[in-house]
C-alpha positions in Angstrom: 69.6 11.1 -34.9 67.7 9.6 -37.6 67.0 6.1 -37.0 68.1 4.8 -40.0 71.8 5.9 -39.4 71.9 4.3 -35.9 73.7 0.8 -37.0 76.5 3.2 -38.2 77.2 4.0 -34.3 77.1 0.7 -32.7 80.4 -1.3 -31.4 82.4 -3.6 -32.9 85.5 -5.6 -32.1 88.5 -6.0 -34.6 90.4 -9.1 -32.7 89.6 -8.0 -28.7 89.8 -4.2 -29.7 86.5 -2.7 -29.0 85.8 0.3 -31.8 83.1 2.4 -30.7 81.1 3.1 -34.1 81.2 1.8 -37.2 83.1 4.5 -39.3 86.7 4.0 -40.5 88.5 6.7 -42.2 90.4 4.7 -44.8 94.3 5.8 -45.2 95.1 8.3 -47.9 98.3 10.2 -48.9 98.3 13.0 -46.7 97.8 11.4 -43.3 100.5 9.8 -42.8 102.1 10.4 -39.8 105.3 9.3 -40.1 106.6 9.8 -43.9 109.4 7.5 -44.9 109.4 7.4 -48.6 111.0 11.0 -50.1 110.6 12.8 -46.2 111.9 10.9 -43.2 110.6 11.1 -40.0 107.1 12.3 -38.4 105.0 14.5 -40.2 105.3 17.9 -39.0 101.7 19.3 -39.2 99.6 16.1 -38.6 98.7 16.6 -35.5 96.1 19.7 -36.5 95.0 17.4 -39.2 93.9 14.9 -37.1 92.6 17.6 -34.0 90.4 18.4 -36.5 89.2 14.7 -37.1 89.2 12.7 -33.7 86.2 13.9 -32.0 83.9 13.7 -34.7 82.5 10.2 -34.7 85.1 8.1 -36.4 85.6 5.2 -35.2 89.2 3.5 -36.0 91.7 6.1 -37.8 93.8 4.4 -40.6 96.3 7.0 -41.1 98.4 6.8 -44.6 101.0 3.8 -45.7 104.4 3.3 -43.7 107.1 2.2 -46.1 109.7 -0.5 -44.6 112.3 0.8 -46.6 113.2 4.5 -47.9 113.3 4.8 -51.2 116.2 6.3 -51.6 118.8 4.4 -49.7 118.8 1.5 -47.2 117.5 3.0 -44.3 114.9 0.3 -42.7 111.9 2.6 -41.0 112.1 0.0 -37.9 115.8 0.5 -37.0 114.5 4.5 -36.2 112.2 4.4 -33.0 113.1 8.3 -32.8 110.2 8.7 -35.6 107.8 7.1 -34.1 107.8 8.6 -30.6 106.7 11.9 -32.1 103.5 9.8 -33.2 102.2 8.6 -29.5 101.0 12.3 -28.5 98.7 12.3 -31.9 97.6 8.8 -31.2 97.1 9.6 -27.6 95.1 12.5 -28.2 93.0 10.1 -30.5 92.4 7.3 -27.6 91.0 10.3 -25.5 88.0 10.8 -28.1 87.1 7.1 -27.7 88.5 6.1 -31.0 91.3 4.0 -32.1 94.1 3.7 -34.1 95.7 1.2 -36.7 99.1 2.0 -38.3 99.4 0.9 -42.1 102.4 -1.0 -43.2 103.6 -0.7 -47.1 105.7 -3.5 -48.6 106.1 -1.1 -51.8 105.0 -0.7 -55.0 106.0 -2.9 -57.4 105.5 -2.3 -61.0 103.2 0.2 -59.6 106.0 2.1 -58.6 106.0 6.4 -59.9 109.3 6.6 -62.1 111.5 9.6 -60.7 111.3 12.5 -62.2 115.0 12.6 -63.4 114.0 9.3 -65.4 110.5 10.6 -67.1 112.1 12.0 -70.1 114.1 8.5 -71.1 110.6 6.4 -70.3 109.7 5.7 -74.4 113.4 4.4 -74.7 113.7 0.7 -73.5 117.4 0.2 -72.4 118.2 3.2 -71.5 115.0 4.2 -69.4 115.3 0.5 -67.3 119.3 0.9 -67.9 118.9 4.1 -65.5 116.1 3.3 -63.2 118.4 0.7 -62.0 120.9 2.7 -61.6 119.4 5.8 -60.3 116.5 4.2 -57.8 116.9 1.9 -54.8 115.7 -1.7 -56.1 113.8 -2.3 -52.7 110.9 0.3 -54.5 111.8 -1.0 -57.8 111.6 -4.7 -57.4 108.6 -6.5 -58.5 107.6 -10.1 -58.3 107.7 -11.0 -62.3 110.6 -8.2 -63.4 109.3 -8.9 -67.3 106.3 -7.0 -66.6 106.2 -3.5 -67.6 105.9 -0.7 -65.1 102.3 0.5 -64.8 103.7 4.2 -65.9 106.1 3.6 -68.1 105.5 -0.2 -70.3 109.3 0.2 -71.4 110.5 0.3 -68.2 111.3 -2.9 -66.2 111.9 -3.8 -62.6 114.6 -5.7 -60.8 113.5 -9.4 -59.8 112.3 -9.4 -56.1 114.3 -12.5 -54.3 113.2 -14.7 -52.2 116.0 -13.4 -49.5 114.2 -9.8 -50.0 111.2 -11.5 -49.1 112.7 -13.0 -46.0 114.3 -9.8 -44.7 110.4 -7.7 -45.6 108.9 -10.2 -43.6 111.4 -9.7 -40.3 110.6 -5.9 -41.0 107.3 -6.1 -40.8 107.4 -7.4 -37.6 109.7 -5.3 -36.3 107.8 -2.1 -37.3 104.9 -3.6 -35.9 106.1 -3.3 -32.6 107.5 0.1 -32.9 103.8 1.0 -33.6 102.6 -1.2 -30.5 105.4 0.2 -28.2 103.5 3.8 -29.2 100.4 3.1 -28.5 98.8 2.0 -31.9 96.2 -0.5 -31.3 96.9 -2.9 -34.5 98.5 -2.6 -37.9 97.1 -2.8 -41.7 99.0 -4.8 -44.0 99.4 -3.0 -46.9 98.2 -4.7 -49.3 96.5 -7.4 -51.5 95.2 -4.7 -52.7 95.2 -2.2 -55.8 97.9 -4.2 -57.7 100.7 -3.4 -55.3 103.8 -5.2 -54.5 101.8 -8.1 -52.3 98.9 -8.2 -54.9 101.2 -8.7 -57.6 102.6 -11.8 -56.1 99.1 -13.0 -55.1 97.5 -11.9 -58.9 98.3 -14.5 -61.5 98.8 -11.9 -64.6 101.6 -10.4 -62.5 103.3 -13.4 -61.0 104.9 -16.2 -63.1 107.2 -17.3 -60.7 108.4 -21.2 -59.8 109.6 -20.8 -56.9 108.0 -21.2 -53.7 105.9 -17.9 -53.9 104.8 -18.7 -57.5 102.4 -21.2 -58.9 98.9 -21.8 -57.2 96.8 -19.7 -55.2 98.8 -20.8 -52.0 102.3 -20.1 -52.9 101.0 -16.4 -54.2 99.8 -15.5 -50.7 102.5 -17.1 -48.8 104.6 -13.8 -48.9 101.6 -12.5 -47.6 100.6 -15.3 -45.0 104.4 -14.8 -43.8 104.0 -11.4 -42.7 100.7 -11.9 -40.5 102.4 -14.7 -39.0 105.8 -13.1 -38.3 103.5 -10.1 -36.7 101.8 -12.1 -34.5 104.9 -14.1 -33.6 106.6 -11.2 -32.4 103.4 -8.8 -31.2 101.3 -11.6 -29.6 98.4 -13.0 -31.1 96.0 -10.8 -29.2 97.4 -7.8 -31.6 95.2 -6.7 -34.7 96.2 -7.0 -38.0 94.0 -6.2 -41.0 94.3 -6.5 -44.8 93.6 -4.1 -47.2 91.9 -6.1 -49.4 90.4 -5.7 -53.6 88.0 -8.4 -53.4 88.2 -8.5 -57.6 90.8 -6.7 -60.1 88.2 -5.6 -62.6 91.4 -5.9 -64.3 91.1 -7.3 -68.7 95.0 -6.9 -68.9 98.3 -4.1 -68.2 96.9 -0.7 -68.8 92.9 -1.8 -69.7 90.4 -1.8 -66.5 86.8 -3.1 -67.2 83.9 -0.6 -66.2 80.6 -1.4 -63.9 78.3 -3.4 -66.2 80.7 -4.7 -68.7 81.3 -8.3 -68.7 85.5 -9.0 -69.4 87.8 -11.7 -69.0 89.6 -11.3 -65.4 93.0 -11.8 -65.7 93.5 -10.2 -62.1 91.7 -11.7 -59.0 88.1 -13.0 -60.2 85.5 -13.6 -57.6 86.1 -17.4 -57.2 89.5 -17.0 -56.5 89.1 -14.2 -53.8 86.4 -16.5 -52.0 89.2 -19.2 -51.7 91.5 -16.7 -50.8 90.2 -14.7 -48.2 89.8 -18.2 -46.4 93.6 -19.1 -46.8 94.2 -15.3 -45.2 92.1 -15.8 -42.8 94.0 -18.9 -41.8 96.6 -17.2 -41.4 96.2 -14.9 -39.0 94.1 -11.5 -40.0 91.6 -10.4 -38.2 90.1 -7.5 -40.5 90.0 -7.2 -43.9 89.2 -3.7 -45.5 88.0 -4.0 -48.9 87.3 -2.3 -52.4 88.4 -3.8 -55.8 90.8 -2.6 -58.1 94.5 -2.8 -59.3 96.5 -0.2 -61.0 95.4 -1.2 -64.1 91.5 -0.6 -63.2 92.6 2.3 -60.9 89.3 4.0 -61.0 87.4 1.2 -58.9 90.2 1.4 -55.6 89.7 5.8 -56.4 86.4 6.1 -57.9 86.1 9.1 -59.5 82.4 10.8 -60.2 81.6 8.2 -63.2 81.5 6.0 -60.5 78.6 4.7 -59.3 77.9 5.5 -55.4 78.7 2.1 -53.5 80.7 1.1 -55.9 81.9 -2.1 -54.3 79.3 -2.6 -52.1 77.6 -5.7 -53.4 81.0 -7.4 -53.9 82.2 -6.7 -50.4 78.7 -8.0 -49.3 79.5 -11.0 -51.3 83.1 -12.0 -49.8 81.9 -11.4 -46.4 80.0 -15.1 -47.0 83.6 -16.5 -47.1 85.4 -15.2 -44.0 84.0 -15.2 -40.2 86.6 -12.1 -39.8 85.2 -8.2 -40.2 84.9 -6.4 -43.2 85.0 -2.8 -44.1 83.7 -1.4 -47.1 85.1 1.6 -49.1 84.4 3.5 -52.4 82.3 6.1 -52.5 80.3 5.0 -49.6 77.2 6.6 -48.5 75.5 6.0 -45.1 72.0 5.3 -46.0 73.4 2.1 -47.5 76.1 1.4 -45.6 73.8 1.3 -42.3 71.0 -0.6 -44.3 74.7 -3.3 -45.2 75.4 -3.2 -41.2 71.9 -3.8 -39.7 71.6 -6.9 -42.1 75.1 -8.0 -41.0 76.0 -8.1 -44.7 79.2 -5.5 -43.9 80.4 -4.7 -40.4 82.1 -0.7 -41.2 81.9 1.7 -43.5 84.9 3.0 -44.9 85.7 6.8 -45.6 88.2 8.3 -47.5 87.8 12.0 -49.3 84.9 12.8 -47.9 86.7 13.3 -44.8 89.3 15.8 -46.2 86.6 18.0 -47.8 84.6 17.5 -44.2 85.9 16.7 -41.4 82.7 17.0 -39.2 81.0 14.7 -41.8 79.7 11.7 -39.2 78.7 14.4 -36.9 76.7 16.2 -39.2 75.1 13.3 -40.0 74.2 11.8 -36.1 73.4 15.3 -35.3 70.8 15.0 -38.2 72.4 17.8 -40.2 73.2 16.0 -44.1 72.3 19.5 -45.4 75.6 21.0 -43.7 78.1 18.4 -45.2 80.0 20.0 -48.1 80.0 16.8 -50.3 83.2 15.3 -52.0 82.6 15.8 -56.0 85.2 12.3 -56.3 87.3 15.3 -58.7 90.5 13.7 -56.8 92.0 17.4 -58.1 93.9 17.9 -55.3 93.3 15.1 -52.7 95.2 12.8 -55.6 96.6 14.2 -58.7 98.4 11.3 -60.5 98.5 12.7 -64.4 100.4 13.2 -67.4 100.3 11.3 -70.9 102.8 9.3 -73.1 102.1 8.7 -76.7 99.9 6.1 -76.1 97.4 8.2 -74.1 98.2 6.7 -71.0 98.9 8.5 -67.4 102.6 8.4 -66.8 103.6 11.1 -64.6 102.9 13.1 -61.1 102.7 16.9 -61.3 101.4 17.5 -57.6 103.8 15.6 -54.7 101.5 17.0 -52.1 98.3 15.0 -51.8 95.7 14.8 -49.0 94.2 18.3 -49.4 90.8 19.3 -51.2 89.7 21.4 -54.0 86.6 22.5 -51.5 87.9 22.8 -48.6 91.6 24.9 -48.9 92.1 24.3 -44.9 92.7 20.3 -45.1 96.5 19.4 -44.7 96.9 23.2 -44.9 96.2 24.0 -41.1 99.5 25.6 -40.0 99.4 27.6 -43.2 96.1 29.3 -42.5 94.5 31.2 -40.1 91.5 31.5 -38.7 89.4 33.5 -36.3 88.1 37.1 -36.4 89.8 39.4 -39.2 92.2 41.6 -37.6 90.9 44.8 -39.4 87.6 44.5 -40.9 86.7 45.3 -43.8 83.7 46.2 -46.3 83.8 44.0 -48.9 82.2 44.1 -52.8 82.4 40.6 -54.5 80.6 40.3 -58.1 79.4 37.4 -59.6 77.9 34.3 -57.6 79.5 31.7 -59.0 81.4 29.4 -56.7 84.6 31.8 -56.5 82.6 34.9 -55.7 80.4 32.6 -53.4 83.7 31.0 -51.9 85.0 34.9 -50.7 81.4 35.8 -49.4 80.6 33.2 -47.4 84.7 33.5 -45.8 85.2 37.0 -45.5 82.0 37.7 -43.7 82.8 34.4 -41.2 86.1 36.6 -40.6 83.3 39.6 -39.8 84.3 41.6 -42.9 80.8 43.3 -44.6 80.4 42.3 -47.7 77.7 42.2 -50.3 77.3 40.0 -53.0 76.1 41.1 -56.7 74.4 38.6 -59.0 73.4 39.6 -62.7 71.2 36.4 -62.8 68.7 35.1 -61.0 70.8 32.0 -60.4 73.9 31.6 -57.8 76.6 29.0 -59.1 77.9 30.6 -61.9 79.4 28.5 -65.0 79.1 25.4 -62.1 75.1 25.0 -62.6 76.4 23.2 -66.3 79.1 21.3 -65.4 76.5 19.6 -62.3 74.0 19.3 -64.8 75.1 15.8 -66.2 72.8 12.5 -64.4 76.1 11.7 -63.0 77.0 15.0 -61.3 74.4 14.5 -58.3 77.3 15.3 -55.5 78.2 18.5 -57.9 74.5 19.5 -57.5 74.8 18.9 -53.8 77.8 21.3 -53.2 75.6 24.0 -55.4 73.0 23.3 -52.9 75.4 23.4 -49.9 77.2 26.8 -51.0 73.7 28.6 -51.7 72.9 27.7 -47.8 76.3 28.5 -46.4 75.7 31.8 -47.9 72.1 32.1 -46.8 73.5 31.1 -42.8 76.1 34.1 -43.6 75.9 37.3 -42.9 76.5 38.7 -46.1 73.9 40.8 -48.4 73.1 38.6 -51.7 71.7 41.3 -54.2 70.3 39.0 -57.1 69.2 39.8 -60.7 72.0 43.2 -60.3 74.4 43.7 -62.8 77.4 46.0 -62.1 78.6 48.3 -64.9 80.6 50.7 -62.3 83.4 49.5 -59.9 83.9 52.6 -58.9 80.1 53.2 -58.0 80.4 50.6 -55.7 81.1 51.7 -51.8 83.7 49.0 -50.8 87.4 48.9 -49.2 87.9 46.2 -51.6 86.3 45.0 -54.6 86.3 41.1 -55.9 85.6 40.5 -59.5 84.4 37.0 -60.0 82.9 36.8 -63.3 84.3 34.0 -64.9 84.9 33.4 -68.4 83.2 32.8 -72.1 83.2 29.8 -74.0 85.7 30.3 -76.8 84.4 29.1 -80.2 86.5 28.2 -83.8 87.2 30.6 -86.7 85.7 28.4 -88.9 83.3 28.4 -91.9 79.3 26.9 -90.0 80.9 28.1 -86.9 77.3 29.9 -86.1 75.4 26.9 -86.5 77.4 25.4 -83.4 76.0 25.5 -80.2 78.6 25.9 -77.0 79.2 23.3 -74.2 77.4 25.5 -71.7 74.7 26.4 -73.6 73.7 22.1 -74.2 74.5 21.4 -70.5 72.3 24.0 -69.0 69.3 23.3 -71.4 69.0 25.9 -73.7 69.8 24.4 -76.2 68.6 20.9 -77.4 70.9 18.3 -79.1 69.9 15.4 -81.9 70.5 12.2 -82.0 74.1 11.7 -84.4 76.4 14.9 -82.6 79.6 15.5 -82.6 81.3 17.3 -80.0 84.5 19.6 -81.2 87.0 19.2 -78.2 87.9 16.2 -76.7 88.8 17.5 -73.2 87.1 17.1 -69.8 84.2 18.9 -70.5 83.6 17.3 -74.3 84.1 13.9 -73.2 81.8 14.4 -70.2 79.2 15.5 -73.0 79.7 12.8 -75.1 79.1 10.5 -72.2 75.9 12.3 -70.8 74.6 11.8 -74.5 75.6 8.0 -74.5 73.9 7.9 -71.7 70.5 8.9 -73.0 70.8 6.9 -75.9 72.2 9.3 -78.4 74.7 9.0 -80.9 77.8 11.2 -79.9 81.5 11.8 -81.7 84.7 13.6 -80.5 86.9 15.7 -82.5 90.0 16.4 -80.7 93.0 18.0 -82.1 95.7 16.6 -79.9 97.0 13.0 -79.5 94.6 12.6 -76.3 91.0 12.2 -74.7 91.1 14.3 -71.8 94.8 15.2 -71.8 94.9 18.5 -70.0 97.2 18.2 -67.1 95.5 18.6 -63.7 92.9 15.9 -64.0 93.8 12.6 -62.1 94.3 9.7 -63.5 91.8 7.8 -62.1 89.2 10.3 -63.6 90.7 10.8 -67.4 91.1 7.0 -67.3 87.7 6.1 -66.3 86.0 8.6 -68.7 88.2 7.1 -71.7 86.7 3.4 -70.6 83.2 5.0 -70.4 83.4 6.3 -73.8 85.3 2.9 -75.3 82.7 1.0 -73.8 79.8 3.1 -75.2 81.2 3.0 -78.6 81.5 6.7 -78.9 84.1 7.1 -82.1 87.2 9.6 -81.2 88.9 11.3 -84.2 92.2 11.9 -82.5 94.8 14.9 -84.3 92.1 16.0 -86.4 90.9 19.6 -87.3 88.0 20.9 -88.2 87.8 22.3 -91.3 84.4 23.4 -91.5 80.5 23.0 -90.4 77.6 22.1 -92.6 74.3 21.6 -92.7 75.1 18.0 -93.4 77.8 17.4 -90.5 81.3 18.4 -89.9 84.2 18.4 -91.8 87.5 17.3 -90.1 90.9 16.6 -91.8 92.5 13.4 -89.9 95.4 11.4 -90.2 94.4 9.6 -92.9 92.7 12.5 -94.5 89.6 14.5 -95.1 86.4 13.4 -93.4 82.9 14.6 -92.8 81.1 13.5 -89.9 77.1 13.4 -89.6 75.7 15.6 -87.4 72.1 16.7 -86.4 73.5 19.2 -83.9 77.0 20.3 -83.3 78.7 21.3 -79.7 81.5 23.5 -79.5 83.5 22.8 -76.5 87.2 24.1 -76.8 87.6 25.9 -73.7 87.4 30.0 -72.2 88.8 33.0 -72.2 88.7 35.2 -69.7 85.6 38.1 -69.0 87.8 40.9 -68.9 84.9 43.8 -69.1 86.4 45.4 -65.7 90.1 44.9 -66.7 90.5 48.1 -67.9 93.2 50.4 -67.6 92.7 51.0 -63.4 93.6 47.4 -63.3 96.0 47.2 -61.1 96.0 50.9 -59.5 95.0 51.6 -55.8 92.4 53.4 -55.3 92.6 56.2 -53.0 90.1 54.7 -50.7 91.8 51.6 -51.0 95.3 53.2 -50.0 94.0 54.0 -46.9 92.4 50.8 -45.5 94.9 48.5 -48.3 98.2 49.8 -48.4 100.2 48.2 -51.3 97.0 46.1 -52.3 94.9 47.1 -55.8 91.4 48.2 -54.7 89.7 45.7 -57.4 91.1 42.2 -57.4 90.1 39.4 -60.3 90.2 35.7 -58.6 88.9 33.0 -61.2 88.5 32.7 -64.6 88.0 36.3 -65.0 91.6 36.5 -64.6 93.3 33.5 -65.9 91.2 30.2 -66.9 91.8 27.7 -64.0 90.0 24.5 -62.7 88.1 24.3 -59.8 91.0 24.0 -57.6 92.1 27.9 -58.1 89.3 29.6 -58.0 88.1 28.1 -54.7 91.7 28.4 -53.7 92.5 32.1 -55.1 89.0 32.7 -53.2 90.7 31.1 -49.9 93.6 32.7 -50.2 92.3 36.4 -50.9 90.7 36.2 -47.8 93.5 34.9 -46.0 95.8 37.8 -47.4 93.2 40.4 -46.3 92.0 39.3 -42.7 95.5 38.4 -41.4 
């Protein structure tokens, strides 16, 4: 092991609960092991999530939030020790690796709380949207501590008033479910949370709480709900049993709907720096014993899931700050790498890293890392496109909506929270295998397939592997995307399959193969519009071959023309958005926490957006749009055309879809030439690597 990792794997006590190393892997949607919200009961499938996880140097296991109280209903979690029995053979199994185990207790969400779908479509109308969310959802999840204040989804929505006899009856529930997780096995509970604009952080945060009552008013009578539960906990679980905090040390919060981003300097109207350093004291006073720490609220989502504007260490330095005020533990989270993290340790600045995501896309990460292997770990890109996919606009831009219920899994790594689903393990009828192009899909089936022992050679027209990816990683914030390009080009090289670079296929049917992937992406699309030639396309700018001036504008204001228009801020340039629809980055797909950050990067850059405009035609001088308000033309030393792909359809000829009579013998009902990718329908990420996954699944099992 490299000596500068080794603080990472020294002991450390929570309370008198010994944790072997210093590695946490923070709780996320997805690994929960008991599911009391929409599900109710233990998680079915957990068990090879975390057989995966608990012998690869992680310390303490946080597994995903418990909810008291089902949302739908009345049914109190603790009242139902039948779901947590299932849970002690996956916690004992965890003990036997060394590590150990806190359960996380949710007291909801507040005005952070996802409206139903059945309510979405009445959210712009004020009494009727609030009308029927009180009628159609349980007002334990829809309760909030200030009910004038608008829902974080929906700002015509509000909440029902949470009482001061709810309080009460939360507080004997906590203490009550706490046991249940003692009586298993668990070795302490998280309270969930001061943290992220929640239920307890919105009684604690003075923008959200404006009550006179007794949990209202100064810093105090904000925590007390808080205070209550430790105590109550303790009271009735001994005060040798660990509870921690998850704690956001600041808000980065300037108001409902409007997070700050690293650098800028705001007015906190969240939970500023000298009020978390009284704070933490009074918690502390109280009775916790850890407190595990980023920054954030709902409002500033991007800091509690940073996304890959995000600096890495994001919270680092203010974690390292608030440890000065509490003699309790602290854990660190946020895109948290272990260089720094152990350099934070040895100088007793932090006492654990926290991991999150970069667990689900590896879960031998910390063993790769003592074993001194960083070149094996397939890096987390902080996309968030299927670990957490929280999207969807309303007419002010803003995220309102949840496409994707199941969270937890990974965009690199189709296996996680997907293990009874797959298989893996030796093809059952191997097969020769033809895959062209090297981007990441054609990559993604190579290096699979020939781990299942099919043959299978690879054909690159370039003298470059990554495909379309090598541009999107080429932005100075896209050093983790550069990592994975690294990472597949190696896990290919360790494979057994034959890479034949610089060969361009013009015949399938040349080709001797069982099976033949086509993986050839797609083309950048470009406007039927007068100067359309003197445009250059998104690619061609991101991968260098072209050079951009100093005033540009960017036609297409979606992921890949905002990220642009950032990458120019960044180097001092001059850049402009021309977007057709209502929206910045408003495809669905793309997680809130990502869209959301991207739209404060380019706000606080100054970069101008011209938002339902059209381009009516490209000059010498600049660009001519017709807005809103009417025609306008837009300096521009250099134009960048970025409105999105079709697909490269040169082998979708008429044999599409036909089996070949080589193919009928070894394939039976399967075409001989399959398309995965944007060669056959422009995707994301997400489904190529997927469709890659899956079209080896299909023909090894």
């Amino acid at each position: 092991m490299d000596a500068k990792y080794e603080p990472l794997f020294t002991p450390w006590k929570v309370g008198n609960v010994e944790i072997k190393n210093r590695v946490v892997m923070l709780p996320m949607e997805g690994t929960n092991m008991i599911k009391w919200e929409a599900e109710t009961g233990f998680a079915e499938g957990i068990r090879e999530f975390y057989a995966d996880r608990k012998d690869q140097e992680i310390g303490l296991f946080i597994p995903g939030l418990i909810p008291m109280v089902s949302i739908v209903g009345e049914r109190w979690v603790y009242r139902h020790p039948e779901v947590f029995a299932p849970a002690k053979d996956v916690v004992d199994d965890i003990h036997k690796s060394g590590a150990k185990v806190f359960f996380q207790l949710s007291a909801g969400a507040g005005r952070s709380m996802i409206l139903p779908p059945i309510l979405q479509p009445f959210m712009m109308f004020k009494p009727l949207g609030s009308a029927l969310n009180k009628v159609v959802t349980s007002k334990w999840w829809w309760s909030a501590p200030d009910p004038e204040e608008p829902n974080v989804w929906a700002t015509n929505v509000t909440m029902f008033h949470f009482t001061s006899e709810m309080i009460a009856r939360f507080v004997y529930a906590f203490g009550q479910t706490a046991l249940r997780c003692k009586e298993i096995g668990v070795d302490g509970v998280e309270i969930h949370a001061v943290h992220e604009g929640y239920l307890l952080d919105q009684f604690a945060m003075p923008y959200t709480n404006h009550r006179t009552d007794a949990y209202g008013g100064s810093l105090e009578n904000r925590l007390r709900f808080t205070c209550e539960i430790v105590k109550e906990i303790k009271k009735v679980c001994g005060e040798d049993f660990p509870v921690s905090l998850r704690y956001s040390v600041v808000s980065m919060t300037k108001g409902f709907n409007s997070g700050a981003v690293p650098g800028e300097e705001f007015d906190e109207v969240g939970r500023s720096m000298e009020e978390s350093e009284k704070a933490i004291k009074i918690l502390e006073e109280a009775g916790y014993d850890l407190f595990n720490c980023d920054n954030g609220t709902y409002d500033a989502w991007f800091w509690a899931h940073p996304p890959v504007y995000a600096p890495l260490n994001l919270n680092l330095k203010y974690v390292e700050h608030i440890k000065n005020f509490t003699t309790k533990p602290v854990v660190c989270g946020g895109r948290m790498q272990p260089e720094e993290a152990a350099e934070s340790i040895a100088a007793g600045k932090i006492d654990a890293m926290g991991l999150g995501r970069q667990l689900l896309c590896d879960p031998e990460y910390m063993t790769k890392i003592k074993e001194g292997r960083p070149e094996d770990v397939r890096p987390c890109i902080s996309c968030h496109g299927a670990c957490l996919i929280f999207n969807g606009m309303n007419g002010k831009g803003t995220d309102i909506n949840v496409l994707n219920y199941k969270m937890g899994q990974c965009v690199l790594n189709p296996w996680t929270n997907n293990e009874t689903i797959y298989k893996k393990g030796p093809a059952k009828h191997p097969k020769k295998i033809a895959v062209i192009g090297g981007g990441l899909g054609g990559m993604e089936v190579a290096i699979e397939a020939s781990a299942r022992g099919h043959r299978v050679d690879l054909y690159e027209k370039t003298d470059r592997l990554g495909g379309v990816f090598n541009a999107a990683a080429a932005p100075s914030f896209k050093e983790k995307d550069r990592d994975v390009l690294k990472w597949f080009a190696r896990e290919l090289e360790k494979s057994s399959a034959t890479v034949h670079m610089n060969t361009e296929v013009t015949d399938v049917d040349a080709l001797d193969a069982d099976l033949v992937v086509v993986a050839i992406g797609a083309t950048a699309r470009t406007l039927p519009v007068p100067g359309a030639e003197k445009a250059i396309t998104a690619v061609d700018y991101l991968d260098g071959k072209a050079e951009a001036g100093d005033n540009v504008v960017i036609i297409g204001g979606g992921l890949t023309g905002c990220e642009i228009a950032y990458d120019l801020a960044l180097k001092g340039k001059h850049p402009s958005v021309v977007e057709m629809t209502p929206y910045l980055v408003g495809a669905r797909g793309i997680c809130m926490a990502n869209s959301t950050m991207l739209r404060e990067l380019l706000r606080f850059h100054n970069v101008p957006a011209y938002l339902e405009s059209t381009v009516e035609s490209i000059t010498d001088d600049g660009v001519v749009i017709k807005t809103p308000d009417g025609t306008k033309t837009i300096p521009a030393d250099t134009v960048i055309m970025s409105v999105g792909y079709t697909p490269d359809k040169r082998f979708a000829g008429p044999d599409k879809g036909k089996v070949g009579e080589l193919a009928a013998k070894v394939l039976p009902n399967h075409d001989r030439v399959r398309f995965i990718g944007d060669c056959d329908s422009v995707g994301s990420l997400k489904t190529v690597i997927r469709q890659a996954y899956e079209l080896v699944q299909e023909i090894s099992y």
